[in-house]
N, CA, C and O of each residue as an XYZ file, in Angstrom:
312
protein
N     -52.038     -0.798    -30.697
C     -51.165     -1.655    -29.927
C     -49.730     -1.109    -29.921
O     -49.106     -1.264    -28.871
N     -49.272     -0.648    -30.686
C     -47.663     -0.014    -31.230
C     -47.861      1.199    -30.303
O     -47.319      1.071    -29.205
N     -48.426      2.179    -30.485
C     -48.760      3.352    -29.335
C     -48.478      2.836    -27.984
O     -47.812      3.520    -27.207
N     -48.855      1.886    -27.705
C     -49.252      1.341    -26.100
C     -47.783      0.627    -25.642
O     -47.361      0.721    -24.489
N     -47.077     -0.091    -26.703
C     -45.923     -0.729    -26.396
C     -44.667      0.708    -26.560
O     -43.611      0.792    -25.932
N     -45.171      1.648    -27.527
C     -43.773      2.875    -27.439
C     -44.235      3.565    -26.252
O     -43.338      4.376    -26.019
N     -45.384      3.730    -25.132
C     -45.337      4.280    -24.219
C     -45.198      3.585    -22.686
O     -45.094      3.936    -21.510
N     -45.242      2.804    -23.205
C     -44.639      1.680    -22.194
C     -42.655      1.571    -22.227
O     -41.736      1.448    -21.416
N     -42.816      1.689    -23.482
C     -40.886      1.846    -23.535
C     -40.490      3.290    -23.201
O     -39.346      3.604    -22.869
N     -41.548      4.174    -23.315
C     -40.786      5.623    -23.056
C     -41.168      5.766    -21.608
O     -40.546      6.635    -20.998
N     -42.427      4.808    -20.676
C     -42.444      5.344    -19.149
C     -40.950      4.348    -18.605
O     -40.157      4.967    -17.897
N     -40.604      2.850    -18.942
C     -40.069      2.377    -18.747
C     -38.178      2.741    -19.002
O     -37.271      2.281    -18.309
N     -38.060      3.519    -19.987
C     -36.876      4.096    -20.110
C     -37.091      5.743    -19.174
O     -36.250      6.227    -18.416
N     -37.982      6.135    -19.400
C     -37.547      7.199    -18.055
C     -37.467      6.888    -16.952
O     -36.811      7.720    -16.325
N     -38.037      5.553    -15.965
C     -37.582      5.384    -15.099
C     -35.954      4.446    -14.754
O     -35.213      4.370    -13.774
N     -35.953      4.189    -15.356
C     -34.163      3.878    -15.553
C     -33.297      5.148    -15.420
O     -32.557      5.386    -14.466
N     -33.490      5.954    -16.531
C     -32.795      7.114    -16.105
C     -33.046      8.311    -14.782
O     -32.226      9.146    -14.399
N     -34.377      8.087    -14.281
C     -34.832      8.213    -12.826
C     -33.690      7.901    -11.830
O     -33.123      8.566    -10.963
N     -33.530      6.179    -12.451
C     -32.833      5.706    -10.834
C     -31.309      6.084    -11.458
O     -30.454      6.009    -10.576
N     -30.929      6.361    -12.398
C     -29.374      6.472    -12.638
C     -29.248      7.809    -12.522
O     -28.045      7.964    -12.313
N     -29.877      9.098    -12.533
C     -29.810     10.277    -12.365
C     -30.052     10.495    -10.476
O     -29.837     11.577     -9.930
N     -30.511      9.283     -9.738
C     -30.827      9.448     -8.511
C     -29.421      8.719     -8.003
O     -28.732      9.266     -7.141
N     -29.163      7.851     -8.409
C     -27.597      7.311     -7.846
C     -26.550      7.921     -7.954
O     -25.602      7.814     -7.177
N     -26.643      9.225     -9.749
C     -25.390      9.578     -9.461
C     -25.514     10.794     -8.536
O     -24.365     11.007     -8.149
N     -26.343     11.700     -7.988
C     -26.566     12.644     -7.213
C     -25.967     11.800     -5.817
O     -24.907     12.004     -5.225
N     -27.033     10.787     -5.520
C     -26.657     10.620     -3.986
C     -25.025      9.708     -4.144
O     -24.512      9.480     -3.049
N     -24.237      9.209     -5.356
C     -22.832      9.298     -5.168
C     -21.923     10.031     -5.013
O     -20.832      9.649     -4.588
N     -22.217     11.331     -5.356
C     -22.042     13.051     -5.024
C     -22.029     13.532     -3.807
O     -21.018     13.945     -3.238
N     -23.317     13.499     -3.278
C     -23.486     13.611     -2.059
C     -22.212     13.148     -1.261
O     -21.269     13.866     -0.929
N     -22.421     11.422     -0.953
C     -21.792     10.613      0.059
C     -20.030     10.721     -0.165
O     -19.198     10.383      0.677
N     -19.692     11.385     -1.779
C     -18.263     11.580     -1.855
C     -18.018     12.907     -1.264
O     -16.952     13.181     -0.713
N     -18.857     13.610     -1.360
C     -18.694     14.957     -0.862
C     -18.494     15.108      0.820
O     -17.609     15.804      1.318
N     -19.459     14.343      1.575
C     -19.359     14.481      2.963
C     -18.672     13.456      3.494
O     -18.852     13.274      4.698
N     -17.680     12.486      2.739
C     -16.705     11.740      2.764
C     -15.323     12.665      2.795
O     -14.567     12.551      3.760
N     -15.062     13.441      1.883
C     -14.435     14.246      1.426
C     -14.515     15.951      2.644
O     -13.592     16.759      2.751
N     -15.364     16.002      3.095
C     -15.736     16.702      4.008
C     -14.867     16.365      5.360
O     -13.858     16.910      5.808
N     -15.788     15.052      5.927
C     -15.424     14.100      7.110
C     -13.326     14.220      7.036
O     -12.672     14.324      8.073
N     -12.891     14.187      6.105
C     -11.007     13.741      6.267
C     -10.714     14.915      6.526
O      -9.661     15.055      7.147
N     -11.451     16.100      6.189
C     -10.502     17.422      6.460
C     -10.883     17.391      8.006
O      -9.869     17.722      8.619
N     -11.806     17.160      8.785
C     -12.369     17.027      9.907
C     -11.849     16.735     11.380
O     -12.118     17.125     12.516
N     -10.630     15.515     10.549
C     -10.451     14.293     11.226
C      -9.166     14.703     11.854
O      -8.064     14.618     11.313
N      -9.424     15.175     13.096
C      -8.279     15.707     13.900
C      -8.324     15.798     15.323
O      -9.550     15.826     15.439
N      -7.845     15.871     16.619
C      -8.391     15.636     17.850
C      -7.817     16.989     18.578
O      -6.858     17.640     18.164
N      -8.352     17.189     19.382
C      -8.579     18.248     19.954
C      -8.725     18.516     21.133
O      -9.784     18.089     21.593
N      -7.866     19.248     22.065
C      -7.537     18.693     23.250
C      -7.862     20.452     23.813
O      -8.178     21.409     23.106
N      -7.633     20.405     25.397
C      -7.966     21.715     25.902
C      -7.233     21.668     27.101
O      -7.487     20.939     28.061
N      -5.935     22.807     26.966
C      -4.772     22.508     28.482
C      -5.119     24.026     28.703
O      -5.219     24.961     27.909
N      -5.238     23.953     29.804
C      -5.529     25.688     30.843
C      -6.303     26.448     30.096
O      -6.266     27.612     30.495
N      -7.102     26.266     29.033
C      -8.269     27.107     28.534
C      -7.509     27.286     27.528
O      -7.968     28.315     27.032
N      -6.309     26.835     26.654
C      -6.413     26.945     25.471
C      -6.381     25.559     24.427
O      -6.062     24.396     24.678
N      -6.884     26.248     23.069
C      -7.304     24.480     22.362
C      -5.954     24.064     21.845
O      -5.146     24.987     21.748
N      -5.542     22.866     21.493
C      -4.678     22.554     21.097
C      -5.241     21.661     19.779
O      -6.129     21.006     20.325
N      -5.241     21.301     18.519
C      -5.847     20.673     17.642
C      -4.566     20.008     16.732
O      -3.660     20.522     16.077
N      -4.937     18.671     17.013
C      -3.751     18.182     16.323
C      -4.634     16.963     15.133
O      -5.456     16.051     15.217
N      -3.697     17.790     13.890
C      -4.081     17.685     12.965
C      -3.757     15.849     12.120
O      -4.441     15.252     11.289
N      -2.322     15.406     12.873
C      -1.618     14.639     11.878
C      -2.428     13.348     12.211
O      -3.214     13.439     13.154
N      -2.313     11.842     11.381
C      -2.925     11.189     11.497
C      -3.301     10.234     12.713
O      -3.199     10.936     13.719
N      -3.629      9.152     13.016
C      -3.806      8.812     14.180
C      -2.501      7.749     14.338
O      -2.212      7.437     15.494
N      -1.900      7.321     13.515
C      -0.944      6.872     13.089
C       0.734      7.357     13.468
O       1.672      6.815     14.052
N       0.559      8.403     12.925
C       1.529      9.802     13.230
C       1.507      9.828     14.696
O       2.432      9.604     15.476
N       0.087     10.192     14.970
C       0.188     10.839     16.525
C       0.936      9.797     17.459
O       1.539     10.266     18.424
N       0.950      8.423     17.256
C       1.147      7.434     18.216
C       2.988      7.414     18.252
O       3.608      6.855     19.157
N       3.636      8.113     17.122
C       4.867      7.960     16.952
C       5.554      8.390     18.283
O       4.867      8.621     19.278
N       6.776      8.487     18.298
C       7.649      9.142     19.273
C       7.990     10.232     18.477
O       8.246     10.186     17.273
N       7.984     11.231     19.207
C       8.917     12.754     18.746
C      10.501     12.232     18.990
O      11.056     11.953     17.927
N      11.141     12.090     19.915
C      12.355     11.926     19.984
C      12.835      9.976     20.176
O      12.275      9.275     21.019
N      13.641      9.572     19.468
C      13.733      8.499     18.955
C      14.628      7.976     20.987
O      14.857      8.877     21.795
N      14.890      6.699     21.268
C      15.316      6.508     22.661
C      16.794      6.532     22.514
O      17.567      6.768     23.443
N      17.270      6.173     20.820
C      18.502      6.545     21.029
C      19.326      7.980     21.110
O      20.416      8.098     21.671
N      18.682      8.937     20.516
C      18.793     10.336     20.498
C      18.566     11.140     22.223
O      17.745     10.752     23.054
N      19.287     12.006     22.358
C      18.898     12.760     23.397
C      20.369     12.687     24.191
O      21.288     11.901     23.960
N      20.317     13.631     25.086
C      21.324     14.286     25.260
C      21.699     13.267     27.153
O      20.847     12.747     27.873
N      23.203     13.335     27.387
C      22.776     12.513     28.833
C      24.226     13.637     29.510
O      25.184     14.148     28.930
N      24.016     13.649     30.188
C      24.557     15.234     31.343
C      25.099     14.468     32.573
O      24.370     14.118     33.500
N      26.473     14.226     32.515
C      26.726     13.620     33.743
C      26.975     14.567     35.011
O      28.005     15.232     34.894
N      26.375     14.740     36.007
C      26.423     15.799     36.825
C      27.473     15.498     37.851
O      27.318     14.468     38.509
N      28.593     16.304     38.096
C      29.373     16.362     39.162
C      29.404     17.140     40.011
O      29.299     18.336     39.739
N      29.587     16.620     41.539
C      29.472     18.455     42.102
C      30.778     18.513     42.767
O      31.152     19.556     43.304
């Protein structure tokens, strides 16, 4: 009976470490092609056949380059 209950605790403890040796792999995985995916994450545009790839966030991109109070004003006389 003691035989039958220590092999019951040794199939039952290897499958525990089954599923915890299988979770931490596939948490590896999904950090890895997480970690993959951000270097990725950039848009990419195509003017007269060449690429343009802009890298900064989507956040960034929405900014203004030149602020409305900045910039130069040219009064023209002729």
């Amino acid at each position: 009976m003691f035989l039958l209950k220590f092999i019951l605790f040794i199939f039952i403890a290897g499958f525990i470490m089954a599923i915890i040796i299988a979770y931490t792999f596939f948490k590896q995985i999904k950090n890895s092609t997480r970690r993959f995916q951000q270097h990725q994450d950039h848009q990419q545009t195509k003017v007269n056949g060449n690429v343009i790839i802009d890298r900064r966030s989507p956040e960034d991109s929405q900014k203004k380059i030149i602020p409305d109070d900045e910039g130069e004003y040219i009064d023209y006389e002729e």
